[in-house]
C-alpha positions as CSV (number, residue, x, y, z in Angstrom):
1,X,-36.4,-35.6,58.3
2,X,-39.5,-37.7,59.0
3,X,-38.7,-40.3,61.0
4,X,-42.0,-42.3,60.7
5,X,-40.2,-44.9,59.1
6,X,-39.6,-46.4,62.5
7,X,-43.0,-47.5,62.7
8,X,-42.8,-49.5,59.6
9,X,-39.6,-50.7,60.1
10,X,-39.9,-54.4,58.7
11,X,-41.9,-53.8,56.1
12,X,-39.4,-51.4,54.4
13,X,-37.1,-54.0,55.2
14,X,-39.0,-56.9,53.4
15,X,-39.8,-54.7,50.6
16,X,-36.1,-53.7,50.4
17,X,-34.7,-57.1,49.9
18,X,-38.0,-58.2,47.8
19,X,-35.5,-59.9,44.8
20,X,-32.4,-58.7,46.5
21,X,-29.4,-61.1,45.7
22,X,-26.8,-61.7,48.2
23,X,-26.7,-61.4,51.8
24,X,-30.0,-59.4,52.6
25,X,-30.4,-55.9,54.4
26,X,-30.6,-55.7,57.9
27,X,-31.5,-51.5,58.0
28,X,-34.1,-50.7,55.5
29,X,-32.4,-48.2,52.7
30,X,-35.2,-45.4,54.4
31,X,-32.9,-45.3,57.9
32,X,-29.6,-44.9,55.8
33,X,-31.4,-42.4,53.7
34,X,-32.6,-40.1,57.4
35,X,-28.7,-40.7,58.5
36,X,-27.3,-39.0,54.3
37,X,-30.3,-36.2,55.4
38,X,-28.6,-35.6,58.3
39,X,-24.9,-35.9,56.8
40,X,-26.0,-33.4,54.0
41,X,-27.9,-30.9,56.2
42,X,-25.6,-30.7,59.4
43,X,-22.0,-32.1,58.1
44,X,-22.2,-35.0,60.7
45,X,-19.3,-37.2,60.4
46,X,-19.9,-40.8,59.6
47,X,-18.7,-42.2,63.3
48,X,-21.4,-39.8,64.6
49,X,-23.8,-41.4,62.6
50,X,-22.7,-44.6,64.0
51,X,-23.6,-43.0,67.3
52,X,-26.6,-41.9,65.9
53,X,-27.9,-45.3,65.2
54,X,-27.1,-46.4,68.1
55,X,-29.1,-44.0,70.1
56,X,-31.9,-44.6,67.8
57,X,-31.1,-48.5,68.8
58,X,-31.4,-48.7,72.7
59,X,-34.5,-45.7,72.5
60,X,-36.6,-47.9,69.6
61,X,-35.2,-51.9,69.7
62,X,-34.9,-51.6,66.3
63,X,-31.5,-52.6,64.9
64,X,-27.8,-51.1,65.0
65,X,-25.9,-50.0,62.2
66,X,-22.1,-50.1,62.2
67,X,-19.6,-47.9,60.6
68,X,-18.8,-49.6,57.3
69,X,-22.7,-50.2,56.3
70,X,-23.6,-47.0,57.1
71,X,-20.3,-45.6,55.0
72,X,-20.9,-48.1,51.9
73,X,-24.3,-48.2,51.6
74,X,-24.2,-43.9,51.9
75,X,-22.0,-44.2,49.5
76,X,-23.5,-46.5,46.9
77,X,-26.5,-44.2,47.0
78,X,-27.4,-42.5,43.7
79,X,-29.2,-38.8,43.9
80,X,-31.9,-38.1,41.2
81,X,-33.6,-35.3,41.1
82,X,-37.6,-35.5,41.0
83,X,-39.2,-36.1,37.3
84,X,-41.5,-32.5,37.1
85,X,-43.5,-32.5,34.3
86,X,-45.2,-29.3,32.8
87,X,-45.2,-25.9,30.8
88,X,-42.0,-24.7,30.2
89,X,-40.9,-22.0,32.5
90,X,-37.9,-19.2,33.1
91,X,-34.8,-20.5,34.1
92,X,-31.8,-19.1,35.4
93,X,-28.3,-20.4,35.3
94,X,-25.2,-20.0,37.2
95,X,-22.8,-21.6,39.5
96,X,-20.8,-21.5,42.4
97,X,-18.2,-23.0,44.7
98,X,-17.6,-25.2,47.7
99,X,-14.9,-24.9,49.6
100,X,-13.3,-28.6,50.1
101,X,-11.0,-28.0,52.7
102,X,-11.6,-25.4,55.9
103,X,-7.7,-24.6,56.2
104,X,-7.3,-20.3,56.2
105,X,-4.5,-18.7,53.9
106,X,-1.6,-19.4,56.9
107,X,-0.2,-22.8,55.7
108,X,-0.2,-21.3,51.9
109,X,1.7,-18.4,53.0
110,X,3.7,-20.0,55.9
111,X,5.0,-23.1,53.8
112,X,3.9,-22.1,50.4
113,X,1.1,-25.0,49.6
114,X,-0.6,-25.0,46.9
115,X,-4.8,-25.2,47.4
116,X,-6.7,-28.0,46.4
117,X,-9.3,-25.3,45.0
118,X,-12.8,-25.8,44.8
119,X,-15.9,-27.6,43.6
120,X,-18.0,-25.8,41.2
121,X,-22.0,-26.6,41.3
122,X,-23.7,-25.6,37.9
123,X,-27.4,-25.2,37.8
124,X,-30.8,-24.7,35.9
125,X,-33.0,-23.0,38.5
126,X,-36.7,-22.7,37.9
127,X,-37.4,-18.7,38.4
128,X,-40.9,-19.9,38.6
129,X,-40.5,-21.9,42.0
130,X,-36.7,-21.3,42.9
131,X,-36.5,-25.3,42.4
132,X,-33.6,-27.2,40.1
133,X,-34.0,-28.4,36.9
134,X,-30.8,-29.8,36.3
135,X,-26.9,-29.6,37.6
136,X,-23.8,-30.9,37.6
137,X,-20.4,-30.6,39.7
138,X,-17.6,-30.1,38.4
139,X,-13.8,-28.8,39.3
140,X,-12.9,-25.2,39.4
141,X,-10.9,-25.2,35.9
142,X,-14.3,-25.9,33.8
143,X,-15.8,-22.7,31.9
144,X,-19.2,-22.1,33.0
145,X,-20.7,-22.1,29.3
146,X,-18.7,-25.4,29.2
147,X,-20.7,-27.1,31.5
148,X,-23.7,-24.8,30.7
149,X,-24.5,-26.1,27.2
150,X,-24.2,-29.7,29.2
151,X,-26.9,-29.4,31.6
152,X,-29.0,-27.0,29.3
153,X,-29.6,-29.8,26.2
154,X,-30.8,-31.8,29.5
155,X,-33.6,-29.6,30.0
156,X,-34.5,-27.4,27.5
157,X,-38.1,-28.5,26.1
158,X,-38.7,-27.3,30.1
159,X,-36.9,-23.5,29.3
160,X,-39.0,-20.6,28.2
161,X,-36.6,-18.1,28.8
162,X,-32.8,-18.5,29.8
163,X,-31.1,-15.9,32.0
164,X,-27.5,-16.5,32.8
165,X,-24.7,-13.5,33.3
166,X,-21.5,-12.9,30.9
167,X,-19.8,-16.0,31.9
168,X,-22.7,-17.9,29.6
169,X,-22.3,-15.6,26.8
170,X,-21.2,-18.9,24.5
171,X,-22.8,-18.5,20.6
172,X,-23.6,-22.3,20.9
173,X,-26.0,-20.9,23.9
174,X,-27.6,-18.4,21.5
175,X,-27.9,-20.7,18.7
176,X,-29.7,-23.0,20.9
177,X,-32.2,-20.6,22.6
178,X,-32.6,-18.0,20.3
179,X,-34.3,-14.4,21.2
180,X,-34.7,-16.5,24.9
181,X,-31.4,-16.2,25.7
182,X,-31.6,-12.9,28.1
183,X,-27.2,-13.5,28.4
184,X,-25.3,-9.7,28.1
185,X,-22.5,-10.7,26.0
186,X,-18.9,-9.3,26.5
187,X,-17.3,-5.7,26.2
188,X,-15.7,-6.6,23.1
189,X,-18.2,-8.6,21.5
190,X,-18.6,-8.1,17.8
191,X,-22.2,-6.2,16.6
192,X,-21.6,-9.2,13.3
193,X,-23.8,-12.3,13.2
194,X,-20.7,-14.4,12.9
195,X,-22.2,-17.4,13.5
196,X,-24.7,-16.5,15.9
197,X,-27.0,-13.2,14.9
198,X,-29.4,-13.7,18.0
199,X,-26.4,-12.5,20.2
200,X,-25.7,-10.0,17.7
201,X,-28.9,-8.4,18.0
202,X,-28.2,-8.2,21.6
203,X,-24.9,-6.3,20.9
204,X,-26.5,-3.8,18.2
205,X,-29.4,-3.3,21.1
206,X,-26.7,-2.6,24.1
207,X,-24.5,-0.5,21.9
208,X,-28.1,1.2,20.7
209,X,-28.8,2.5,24.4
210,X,-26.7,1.2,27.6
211,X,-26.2,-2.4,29.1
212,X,-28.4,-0.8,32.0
213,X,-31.5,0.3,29.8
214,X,-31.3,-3.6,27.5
215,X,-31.5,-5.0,31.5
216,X,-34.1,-3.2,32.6
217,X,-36.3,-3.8,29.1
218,X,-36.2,-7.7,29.3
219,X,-35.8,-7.9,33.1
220,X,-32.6,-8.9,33.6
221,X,-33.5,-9.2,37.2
222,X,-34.9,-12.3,36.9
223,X,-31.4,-14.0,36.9
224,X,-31.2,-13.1,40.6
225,X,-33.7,-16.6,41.8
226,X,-30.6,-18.5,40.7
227,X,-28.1,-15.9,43.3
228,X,-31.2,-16.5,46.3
229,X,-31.2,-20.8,45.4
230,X,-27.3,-20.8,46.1
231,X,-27.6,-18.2,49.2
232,X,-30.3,-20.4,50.6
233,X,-28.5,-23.7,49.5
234,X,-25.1,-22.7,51.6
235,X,-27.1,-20.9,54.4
236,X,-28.7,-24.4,55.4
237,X,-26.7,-27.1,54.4
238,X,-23.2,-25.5,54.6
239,X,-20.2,-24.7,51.8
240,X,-17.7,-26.9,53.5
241,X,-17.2,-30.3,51.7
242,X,-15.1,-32.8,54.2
243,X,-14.9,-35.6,51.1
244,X,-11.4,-36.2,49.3
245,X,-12.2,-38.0,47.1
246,X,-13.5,-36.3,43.5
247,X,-16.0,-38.9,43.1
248,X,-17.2,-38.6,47.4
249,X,-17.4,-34.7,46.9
250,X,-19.5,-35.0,43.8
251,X,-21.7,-36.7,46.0
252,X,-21.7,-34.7,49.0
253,X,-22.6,-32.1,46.6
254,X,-25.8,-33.6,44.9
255,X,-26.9,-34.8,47.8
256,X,-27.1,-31.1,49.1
257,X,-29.1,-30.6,46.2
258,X,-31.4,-33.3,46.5
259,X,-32.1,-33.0,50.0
């Protein structure tokens, strides 16, 4: 939220429209990226952004905004994730939900509406840091191993170790990763290779001792950084997406993440 753009105002904007085709910026793209910080940070709707600008307008002289740049061009924005390169590391994976609309349980019981459900935010979170590799968002009617595989083929020459709970417990995921998938497989899971004899192994090994002791011997624990990213994620930027669009609360979403 450094706002020392301000003081370089038009050289971003020459830089900005440096090639640019069409009718060229008048706000450089680091003002609309301050007013997405504070959309994503403090759920500020996009007329109070408006009034934002023009605030930041009559205390600086630099240029308004209106309404339908600062929407579009918020919009139009594309979050990416910082290139990290290095040694692989422990990852943890998981996901949760956000809630996209702030309507209680009344209206559903009162006039029997159905709820729009949820948005579900898979990710790769580096134990080593508590920092994302990778994600995705999906709707609430995707399988987490689903999406898992997805945003784990994106990622793995960066995994050491993979630590997810039972709703990862895919063979695909075991093929992949081997012994370094630290996943406790289901109740009923068979102790037979059966396509997949790392998870096997696991099964032979919980039925050896107790799901407790197998934990405890490859530290399970671990799994918890991704359970402290999400706390921390929804603590400070909020689990309440206004967006109705699918496309808009993706978005909102990675933003979140980005930011």
């Amino acid at each position: 939220m450094d706002p020392s753009f301000l003081m370089n105002w038009k050289a971003l904007l020459e830089e900005n429209n440096r090639g640019k085709r069409g009718h060229p910026y008048k706000t450089p793209n680091a003002f609309i990226t301050f007013l997405a910080k504070l959309r994503a940070l403090c759920s500020v709707p996009f007329r109070s952004l408006e009034g934002i600008a023009c605030i930041f307008a009559r205390v600086t002289g630099i240029r308004s905004v209106c309404y339908t740049s600062i929407f579009r061009r918020i919009r139009k924005s594309i979050p990416k994730l910082p290139e990290v390169n290095g040694k692989p590391v422990d990852c943890a994976i998981d996901s949760t939900g956000f809630k996209i609309t702030i309507r209680g349980d009344y209206l559903g019981n009162k006039w029997h509406k159905h709820r729009r459900g949820w948005s579900k935010l898979h990710a790769v979170i580096s134990i080593h840091d508590v920092s994302v590799l990778s994600f995705s968002v999906t709707d609430d009617r995707v399988h987490d191993a689903k999406e898992g595989r997805k945003i784990l083929d994106s990622v793995k020459n960066r995994i050491l170790m993979i630590f997810g709970d039972k709703g990862y417990d895919s063979k695909a995921i075991f093929n992949e990763f081997g012994s370094n998938a630290v996943i406790p497989p289901r109740k009923n899971a068979s102790s037979q290779s059966r396509g997949s004899p790392a998870r096997a192994k696991i099964v032979r090994l919980i039925r050896r001792t107790s799901e407790k002791e197998w934990k405890e011997s490859v530290q399970y624990g671990k799994r918890w950084s991704a359970e402290i990213y999400f706390s921390g994620l929804k603590r400070t930027m909020g689990e309440i997406i206004k967006a109705i669009r699918p496309d808009y609360i993706a978005q909102e979403i990675d933003l979140k993440v980005q930011y």
